[in-house]
C-alpha positions in Angstrom: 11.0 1.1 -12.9 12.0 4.5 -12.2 9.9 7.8 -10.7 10.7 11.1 -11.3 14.5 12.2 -9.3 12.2 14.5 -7.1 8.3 14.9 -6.8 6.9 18.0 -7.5 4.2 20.3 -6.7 2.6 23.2 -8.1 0.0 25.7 -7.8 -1.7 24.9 -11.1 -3.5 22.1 -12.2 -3.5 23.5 -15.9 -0.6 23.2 -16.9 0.7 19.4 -15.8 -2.6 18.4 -17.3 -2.0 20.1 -20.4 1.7 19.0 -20.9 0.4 15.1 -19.5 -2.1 14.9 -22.3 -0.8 17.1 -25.2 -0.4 14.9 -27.9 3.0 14.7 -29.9 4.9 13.1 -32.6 7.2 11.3 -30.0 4.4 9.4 -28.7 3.2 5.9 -30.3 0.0 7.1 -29.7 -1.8 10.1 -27.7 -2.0 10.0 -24.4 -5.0 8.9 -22.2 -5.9 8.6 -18.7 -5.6 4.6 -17.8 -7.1 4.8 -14.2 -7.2 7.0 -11.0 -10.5 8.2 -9.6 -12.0 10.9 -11.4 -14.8 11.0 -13.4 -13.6 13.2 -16.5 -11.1 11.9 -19.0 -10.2 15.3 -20.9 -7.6 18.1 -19.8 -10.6 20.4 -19.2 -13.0 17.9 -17.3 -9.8 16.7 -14.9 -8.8 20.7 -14.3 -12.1 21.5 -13.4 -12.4 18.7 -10.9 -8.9 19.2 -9.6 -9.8 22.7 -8.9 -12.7 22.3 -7.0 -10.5 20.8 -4.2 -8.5 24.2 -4.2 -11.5 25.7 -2.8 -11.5 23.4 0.4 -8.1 24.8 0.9 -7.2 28.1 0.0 -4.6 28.7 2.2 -2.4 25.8 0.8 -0.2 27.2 -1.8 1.0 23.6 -3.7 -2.1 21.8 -3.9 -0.6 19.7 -7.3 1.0 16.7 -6.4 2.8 14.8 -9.3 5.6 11.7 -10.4 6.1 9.7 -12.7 7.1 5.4 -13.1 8.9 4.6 -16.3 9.6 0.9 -17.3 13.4 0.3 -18.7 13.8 1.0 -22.4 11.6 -1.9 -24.7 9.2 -2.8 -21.8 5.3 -2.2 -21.6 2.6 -3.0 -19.7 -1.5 -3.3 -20.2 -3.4 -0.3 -19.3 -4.9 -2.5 -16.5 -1.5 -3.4 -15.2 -0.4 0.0 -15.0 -4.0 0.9 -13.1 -2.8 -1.8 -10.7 0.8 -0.6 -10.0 -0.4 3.0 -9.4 -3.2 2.1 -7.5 -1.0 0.2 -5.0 1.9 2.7 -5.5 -0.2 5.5 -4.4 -1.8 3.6 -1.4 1.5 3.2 -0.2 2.7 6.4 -0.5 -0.3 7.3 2.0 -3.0 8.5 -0.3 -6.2 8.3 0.7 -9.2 6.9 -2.0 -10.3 11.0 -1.2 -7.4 12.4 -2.6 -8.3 13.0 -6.6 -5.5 11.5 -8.8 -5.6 10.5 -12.7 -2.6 8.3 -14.3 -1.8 9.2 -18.1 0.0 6.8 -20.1 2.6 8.0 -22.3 4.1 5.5 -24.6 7.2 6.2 -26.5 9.8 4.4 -28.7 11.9 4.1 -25.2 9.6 2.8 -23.3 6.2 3.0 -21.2 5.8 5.7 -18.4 2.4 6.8 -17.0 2.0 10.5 -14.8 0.9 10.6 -11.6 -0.9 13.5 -11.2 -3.0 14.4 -8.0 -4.5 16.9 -5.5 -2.9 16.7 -2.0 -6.5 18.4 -0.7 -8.5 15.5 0.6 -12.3 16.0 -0.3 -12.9 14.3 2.8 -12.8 17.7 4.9 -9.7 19.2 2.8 -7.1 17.2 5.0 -3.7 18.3 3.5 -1.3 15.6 2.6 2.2 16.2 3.6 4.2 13.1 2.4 7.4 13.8 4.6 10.4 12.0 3.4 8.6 11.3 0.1 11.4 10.9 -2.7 13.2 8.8 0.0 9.9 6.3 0.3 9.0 6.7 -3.3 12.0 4.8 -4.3 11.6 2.2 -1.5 8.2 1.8 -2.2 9.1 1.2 -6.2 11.8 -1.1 -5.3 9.4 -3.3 -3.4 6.6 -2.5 -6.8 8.7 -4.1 -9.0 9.2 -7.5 -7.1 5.7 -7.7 -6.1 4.4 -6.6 -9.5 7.0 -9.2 -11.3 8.7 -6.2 -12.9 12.3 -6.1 -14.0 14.6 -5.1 -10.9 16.1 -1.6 -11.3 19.2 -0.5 -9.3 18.5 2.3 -6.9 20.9 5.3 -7.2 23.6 5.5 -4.9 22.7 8.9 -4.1 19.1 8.3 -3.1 19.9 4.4 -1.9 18.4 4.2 1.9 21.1 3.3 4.7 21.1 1.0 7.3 20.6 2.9 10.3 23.4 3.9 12.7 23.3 1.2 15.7 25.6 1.2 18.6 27.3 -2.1 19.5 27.0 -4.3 22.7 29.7 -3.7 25.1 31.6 -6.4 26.4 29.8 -7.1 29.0 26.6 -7.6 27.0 28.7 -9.9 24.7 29.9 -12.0 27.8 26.5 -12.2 29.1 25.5 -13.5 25.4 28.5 -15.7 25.1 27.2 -17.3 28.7 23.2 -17.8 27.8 23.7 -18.6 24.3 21.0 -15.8 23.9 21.7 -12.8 22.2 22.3 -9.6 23.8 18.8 -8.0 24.6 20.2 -4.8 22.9 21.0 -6.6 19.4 18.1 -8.7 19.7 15.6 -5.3 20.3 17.7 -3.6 17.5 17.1 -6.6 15.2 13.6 -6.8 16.1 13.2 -2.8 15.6 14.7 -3.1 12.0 12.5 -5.7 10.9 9.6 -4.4 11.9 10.4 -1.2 9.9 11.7 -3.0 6.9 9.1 -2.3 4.4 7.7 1.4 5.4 4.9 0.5 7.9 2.9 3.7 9.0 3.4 4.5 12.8 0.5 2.4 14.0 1.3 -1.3 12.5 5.0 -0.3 13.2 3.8 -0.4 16.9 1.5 -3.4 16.7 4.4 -5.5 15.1 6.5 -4.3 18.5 3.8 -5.8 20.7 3.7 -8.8 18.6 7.4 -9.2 19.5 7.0 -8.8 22.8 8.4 -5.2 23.1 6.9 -2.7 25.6 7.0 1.3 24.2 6.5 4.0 25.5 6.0 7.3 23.6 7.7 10.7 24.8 5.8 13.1 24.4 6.1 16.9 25.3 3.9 18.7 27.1 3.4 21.2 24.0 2.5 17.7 22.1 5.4 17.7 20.9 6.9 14.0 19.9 10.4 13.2 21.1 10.9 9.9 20.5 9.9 6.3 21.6 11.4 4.4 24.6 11.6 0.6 24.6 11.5 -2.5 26.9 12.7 -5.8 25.9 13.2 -9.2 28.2 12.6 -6.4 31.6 15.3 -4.6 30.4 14.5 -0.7 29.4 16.2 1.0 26.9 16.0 5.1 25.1 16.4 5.4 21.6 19.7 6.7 22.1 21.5 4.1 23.7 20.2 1.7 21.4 22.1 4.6 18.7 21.1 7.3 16.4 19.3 4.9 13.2 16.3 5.1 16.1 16.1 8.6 17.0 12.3 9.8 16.4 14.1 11.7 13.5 15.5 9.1 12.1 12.5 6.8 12.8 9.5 8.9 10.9 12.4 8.4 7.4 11.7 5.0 8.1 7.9 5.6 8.2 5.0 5.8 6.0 4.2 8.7 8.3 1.0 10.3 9.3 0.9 12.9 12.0 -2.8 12.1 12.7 -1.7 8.9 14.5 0.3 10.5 17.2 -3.2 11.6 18.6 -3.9 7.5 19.5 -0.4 8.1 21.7 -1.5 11.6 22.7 -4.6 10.5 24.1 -3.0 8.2 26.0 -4.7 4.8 23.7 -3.5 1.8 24.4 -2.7 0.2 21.5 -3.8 -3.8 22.4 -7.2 -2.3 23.2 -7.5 0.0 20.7 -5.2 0.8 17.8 -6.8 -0.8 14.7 -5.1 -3.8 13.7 -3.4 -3.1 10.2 -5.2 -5.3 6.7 -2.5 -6.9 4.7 
């Protein structure tokens, strides 16, 4: 399963609407909306919805948010699986069930595809959604789509494949100490440990809950502007920065490894204590 090479965004709802559900000779059959959360069904009943969230925030240029997932050539789905794919794809991508979406089915000679089309206003107070990083999680988050969902396994581009991040190595006499205690090397083992726990795109909160699990203290470096600099880390009494454990965990390189939201740094802002109050992430 493929999404589009790059999201876009727009200013009008019209015209993706239109173009989504204009019927053509290409097409097994017309169009129609298989799920999302709008009430309306036609291009003028979805418009008129999508633009009422404009009006929560007129100072946001882009409000239209859209992609696509195709199946390889031959393959189709029920409208019902399709529902359930983009449902969980759009969860993942850190939609809210506030943020209006619709998902059109197109079905061709080539293959199934449905568009994602939705408003990145929030009707819950016109929160904007950013989606940082997004093509670079959209693919990781289809990769992981088509195992869970049983789909075919596509090969991820090279150009847009995500890289291991850039670790340093144990010096020598880490690797003596390991060599000694049959242990491995705290660094290694914090790296390991830091990797894992960011292996499938966690958001910023169950990415620290998973470090407490594993018995790794954190403490978050923040300016005095707010600003967020980066995490520091504590494993076996040993302390560590981000940079001696090398660039891969960086808070630069750390939020591409994110479902990010900036709305959690205010639990680390306001000083929160995760064990006592951080809420504990539903699988």
């Amino acid at each position: 399963m493929k999404g589009m090479r790059k999201i876009r965004r727009g200013k009008n709802f019209a015209g993706v609407v239109q173009y989504a559900l204009k019927p053509g000779a290409h097409h097994k059959s017309d169009p129609v909306v298989i799920g999302g959360n709008m009430l309306g069904d036609s291009a003028l009943e979805l418009i008129a919805e999508f633009d009422s969230t404009k009006h929560l925030r007129q100072d946001v240029a882009k409000p239209v948010w859209h992609n696509s997932l195709r199946l390889p050539d031959g393959e189709s789905l029920s409208n019902d699986q399709w529902a359930k794919i983009a449902d969980d794809y759009m969860k993942k991508m850190g939609f809210s069930d506030t943020h209006l979406c619709c998902y059109v089915l197109h079905d061709d000679p080539a293959g199934q595809h449905i568009h994602i089309i939705a408003s990145r206003i929030d009707l819950n107070g016109g929160k904007l959604y950013l989606g940082r990083n997004e093509n670079l999680i959209s693919t990781q988050i289809i990769s992981k789509l088509e195992v869970a969902h049983g789909l075919t396994v596509t090969k991820t581009a090279p150009s847009i494949a995500p890289k291991q991040p850039k670790r340093k190595r144990i010096s020598r006499n880490e690797q003596m100490l390991s060599e000694r205690t049959g242990l491995p090397a705290s660094k290694e083992a914090l790296q390991q440990i830091l990797d894992k726990s960011l292996a499938d795109t966690p958001d910023l909160l169950t990415f620290i809950k998973r470090l407490e699990e594993a018995e790794v203290g954190w403490t978050a470096n923040i300016a005095s502007t707010g600003k967020m600099n980066g995490f520091s880390f504590e494993y076996r009494d040993i302390a560590f920065k981000a940079s001696q454990l090398g660039k891969g965990y960086s808070w630069a390189n750390l939020q591409k490894q994110l479902n990010y939201n900036p709305d959690h740094l205010e639990f680390l802002r306001k000083g929160i204590q995760t064990k006592e109050a951080l809420p504990v992430p539903v699988p």
